[in-house]
N, C-alpha and C positions, 0 to 999 in steps of 0.2 A: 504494500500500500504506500502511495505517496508519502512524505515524511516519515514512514517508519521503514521501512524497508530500506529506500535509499542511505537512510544515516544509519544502520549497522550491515553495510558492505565492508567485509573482513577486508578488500585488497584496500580502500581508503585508506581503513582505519590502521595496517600495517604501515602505508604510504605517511602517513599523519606522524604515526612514532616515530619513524625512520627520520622523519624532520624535524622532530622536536628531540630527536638526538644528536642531530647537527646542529640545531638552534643552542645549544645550554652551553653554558662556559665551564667546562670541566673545574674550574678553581672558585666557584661558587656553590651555593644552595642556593633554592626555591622555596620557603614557603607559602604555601598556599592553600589558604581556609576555602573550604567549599562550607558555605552557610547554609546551606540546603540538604535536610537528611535525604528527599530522594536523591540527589546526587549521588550522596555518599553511599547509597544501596545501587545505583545503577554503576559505580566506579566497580564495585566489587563485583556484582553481577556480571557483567561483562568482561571479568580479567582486566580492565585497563591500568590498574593502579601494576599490573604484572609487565607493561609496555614501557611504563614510563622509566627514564633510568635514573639512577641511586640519586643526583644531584635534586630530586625534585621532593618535595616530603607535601602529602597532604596534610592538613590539618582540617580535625572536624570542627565545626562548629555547632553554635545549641539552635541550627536549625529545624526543630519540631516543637510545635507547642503544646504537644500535650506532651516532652518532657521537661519544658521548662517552665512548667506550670508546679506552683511549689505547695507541699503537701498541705499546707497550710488551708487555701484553697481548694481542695481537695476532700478537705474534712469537714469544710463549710458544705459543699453539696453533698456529703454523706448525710450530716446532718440534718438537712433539708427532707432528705428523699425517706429519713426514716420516722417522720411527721406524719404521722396521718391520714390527716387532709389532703398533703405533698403527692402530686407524680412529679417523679426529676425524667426529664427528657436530655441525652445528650448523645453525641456521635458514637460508632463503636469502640473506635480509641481508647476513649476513655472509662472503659468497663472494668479492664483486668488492670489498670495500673494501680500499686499499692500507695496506700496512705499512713494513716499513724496505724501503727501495730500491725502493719501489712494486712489491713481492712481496704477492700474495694470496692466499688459500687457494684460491681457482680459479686462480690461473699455479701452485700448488707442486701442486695435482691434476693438471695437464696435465705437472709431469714428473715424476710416480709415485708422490704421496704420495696415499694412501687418504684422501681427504677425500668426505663422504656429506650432502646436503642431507636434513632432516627436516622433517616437517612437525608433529609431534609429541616429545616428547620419549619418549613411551612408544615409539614406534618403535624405540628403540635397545635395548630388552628382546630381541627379536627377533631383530634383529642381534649381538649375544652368545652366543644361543644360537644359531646358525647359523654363528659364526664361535669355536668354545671356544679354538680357540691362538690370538688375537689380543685384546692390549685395546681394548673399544672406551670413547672418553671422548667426554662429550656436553659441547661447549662451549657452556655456558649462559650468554644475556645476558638484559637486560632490565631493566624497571623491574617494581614490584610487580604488574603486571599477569601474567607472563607467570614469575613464581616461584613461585606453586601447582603448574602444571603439572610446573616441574622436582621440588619437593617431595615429592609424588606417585610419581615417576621414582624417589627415597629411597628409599621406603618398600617401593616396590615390588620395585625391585632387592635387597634388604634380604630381604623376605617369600620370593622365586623363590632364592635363596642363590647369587645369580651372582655370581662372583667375579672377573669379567673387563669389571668395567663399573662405571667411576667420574665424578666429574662434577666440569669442571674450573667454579668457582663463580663468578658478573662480575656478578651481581645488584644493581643499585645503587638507589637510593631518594629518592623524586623530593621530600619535604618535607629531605634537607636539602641537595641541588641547590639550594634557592630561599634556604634559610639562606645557603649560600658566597655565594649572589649578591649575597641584601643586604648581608652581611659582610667582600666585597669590598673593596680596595682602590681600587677605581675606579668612582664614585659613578655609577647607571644614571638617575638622577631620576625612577626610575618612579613612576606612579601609583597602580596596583593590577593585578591578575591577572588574568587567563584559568584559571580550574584547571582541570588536568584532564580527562575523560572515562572514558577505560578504569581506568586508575591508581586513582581515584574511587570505581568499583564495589566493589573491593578495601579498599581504607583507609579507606572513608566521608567525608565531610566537616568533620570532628570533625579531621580530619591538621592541617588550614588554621588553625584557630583558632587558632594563638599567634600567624602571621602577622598579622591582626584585632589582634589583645590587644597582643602586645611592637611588631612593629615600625611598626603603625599604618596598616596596606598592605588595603584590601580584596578580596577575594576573590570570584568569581565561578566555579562548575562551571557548563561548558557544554556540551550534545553537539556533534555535529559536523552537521549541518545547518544551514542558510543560518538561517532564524528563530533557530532554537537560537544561532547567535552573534551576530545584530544582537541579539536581546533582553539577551545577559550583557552588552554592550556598553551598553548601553541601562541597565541595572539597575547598572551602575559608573561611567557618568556620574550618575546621580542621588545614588549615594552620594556621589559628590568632593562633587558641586556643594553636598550638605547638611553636607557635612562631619561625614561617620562611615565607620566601618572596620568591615565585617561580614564575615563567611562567609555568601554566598548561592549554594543550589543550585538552578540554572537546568534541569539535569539528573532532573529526580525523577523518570521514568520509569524509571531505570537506578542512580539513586545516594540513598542513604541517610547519615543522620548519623553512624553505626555500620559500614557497609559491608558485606562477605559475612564473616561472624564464622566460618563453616566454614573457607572458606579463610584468614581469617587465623591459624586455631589451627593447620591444618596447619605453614602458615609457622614457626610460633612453637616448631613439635615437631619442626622441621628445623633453623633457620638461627639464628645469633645474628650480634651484630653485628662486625663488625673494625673495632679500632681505627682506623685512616684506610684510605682509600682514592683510588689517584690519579686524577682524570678529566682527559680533556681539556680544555681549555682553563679548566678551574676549579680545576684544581690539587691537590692532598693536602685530602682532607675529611675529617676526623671522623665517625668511627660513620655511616658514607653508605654502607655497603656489607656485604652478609654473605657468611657462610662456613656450612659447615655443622660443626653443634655436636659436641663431642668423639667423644659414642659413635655418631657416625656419620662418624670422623673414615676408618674404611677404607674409604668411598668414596671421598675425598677423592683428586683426582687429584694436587693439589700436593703431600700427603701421600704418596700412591704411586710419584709421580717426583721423582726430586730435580733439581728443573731452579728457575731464578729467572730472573726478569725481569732481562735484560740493556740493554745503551746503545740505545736506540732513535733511528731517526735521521726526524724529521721533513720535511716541505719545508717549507723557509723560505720561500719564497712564497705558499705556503699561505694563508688569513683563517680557516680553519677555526676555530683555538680563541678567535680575536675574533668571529668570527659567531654561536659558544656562549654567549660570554658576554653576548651582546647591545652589543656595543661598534661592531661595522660589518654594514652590509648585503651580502647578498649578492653584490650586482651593486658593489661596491664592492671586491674583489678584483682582482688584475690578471690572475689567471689564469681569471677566471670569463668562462666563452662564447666563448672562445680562451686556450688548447687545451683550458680544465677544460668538460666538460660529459658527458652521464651514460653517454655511449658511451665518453668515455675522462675518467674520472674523476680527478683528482689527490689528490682529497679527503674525507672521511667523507660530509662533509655536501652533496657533491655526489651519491655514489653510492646512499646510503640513500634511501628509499623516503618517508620522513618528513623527510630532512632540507631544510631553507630551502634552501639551492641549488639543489636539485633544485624543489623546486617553484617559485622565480624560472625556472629556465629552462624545465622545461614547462610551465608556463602563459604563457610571454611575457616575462616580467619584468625579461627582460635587452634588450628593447626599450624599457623605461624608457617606456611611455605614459604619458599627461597622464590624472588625472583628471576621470571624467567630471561632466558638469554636474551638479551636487548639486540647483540649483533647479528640477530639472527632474524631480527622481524622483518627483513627483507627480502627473504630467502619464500 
């Protein structure tokens, strides 16, 4: 099929490494954060991190939001869902992932709390009106991709005059994820980026350029196909190597300098921002998170229940918020592949569907193989 078939043609994709093993400067490194867990599941998936040669090192970033959603958060919608009156609505993702005492909203549905996987966020219109003496709340995560939809859910609930269906709000936002990172305490020596793909379509490419401009870090939107990321790969070695800092979209089938200008006005007629917001493993951010704006403040489920985030209790063995921050690899946890692995999960970033654990472990990665022969990929 158009776009997928073309961009995982194995002769390219050899041609692609072959020339990003001419492009590197044998006397340097490459770092480079892919912010995006599907990235980091299609890198592995497809062998390409096995093409790439020694001078290049990815690094993950805490691109998924339902692991960088901190338990804390977590225990508020457990809480919620195990009320009553409460149906908690939210995506699959976030079923199996554990919270304090490695309680999840699938072990608090197995003893009696009304928790309902959706596939849609408009699905929970439905569910309201089929259920009028119960509240149902739609626990909304995500990054900008995946906050029109809820937006829409606003508007809509709003327009139908339900009164039994509010939306608890964890929307975070993926330009100033890479702020905290640079701004960090604990220096990454990255090189430049991986941006985006979905996130992209939404914000346009226009998000990325202060990165370019203040912190000097190039950028790269890539889709998710094998071509699609030896080429961003390929187009951010030539920038180090020339020594410039640009926004290049590798993506232009799907992404624009501007993005979907529809959907970002809905956004902008729904949410504003909050003052901080805490993530895992990145800690209290600044304006990295919204909420919805005042006169739609009676959806608001926080507004509706008086309930606050309480003592969350972590596992201390955990790597999960060093794996976010790109400070350890996966397979460099002591609980990664005994006992943590994706049938009994310990961790976000095992259980998620996008997060680096998880794809270290189904793809191999916790077998730690030897990269393969680079001079070969020509052959």
């Amino acid at each position: 099929m158009k776009y997928v078939d073309e961009f995982r043609d194995g002769d390219k994709a050899r041609q692609l490494a072959a020339r990003i093993l001419e492009e590197v400067d044998p006397e340097r490194s490459y770092r480079l954060m892919e912010f995006c867990g599907g990235h980091t599941h299609a890198f592995f998936r497809y062998g390409l991190t096995d093409l790439l040669p020694p001078q290049i090192e990815l690094v993950h970033g805490p691109g998924c939001p339902v692991c960088v959603l901190p338990i804390a958060r977590l225990d508020m919608a457990i809480e919620l869902a195990r009320r009553e009156e409460v149906i908690l609505c939210t995506y699959g993702d976030m079923l199996r992932v554990p919270a304090s005492g490695r309680v999840s909203l699938l072990k608090a549905k197995s003893e009696g709390a009304q928790v309902v996987m959706v596939y849609s966020p408009l699905d929970c219109l439905e569910l309201a009106r089929q259920n009028p003496d119960k509240e149902v709340v739609f626990f909304a995560i995500g990054f900008e991709t995946t906050t029109p939809p809820t937006a829409l859910l606003v508007r809509e609930t709003a327009e139908a005059g339900l009164e039994n269906l509010s939306i608890f709000c964890n929307h975070v936002l993926t330009p100033a994820a890479m702020h905290g990172i640079l701004a960090g305490d604990t220096p990454l020596g990255l090189d430049g980026f991986i941006g985006p793909a979905h996130v992209s379509t939404v914000i346009g490419s226009q998000a990325y350029e202060p990165f370019a401009r203040e912190y000097g870090y190039p950028v790269v939107i890539a889709g998710f196909e094998p071509l699609d990321l030896l080429q961003a790969i390929l187009q951010l070695v030539h920038q180090l190597n020339q020594g410039r800092a640009e926004v290049e979209n590798e993506f232009t089938r799907a992404v624009t300098r501007e993005g979907n200008l529809k959907a970002r006005q809905l956004c902008d007629d729904i949410f504003t921002l909050r003052d901080s917001f805490e993530w895992r493993g990145l800690g209290s951010l600044p304006e990295s998170a919204l909420c919805l704006k005042p006169e739609w403040a009676h959806l608001d489920t926080e507004k509706r229940f008086s309930f606050q985030a309480g003592a969350s209790r972590e596992n201390k063995a955990c790597e999960c918020p060093s794996v976010l921050r790109g400070l350890t690899k996966p397979h460099e946890c002591k609980l990664f592949g005994n006992p943590c692995t994706p049938e009994n999960p310990l961790g976000s970033c095992m259980v998620s569907s996008e997060g680096a654990c998880a794809a270290y472990y189904s793809y191999g990665r916790h077998q730690l193989p030897q990269k393969a022969d680079i001079l070969a990929v020509g052959n």
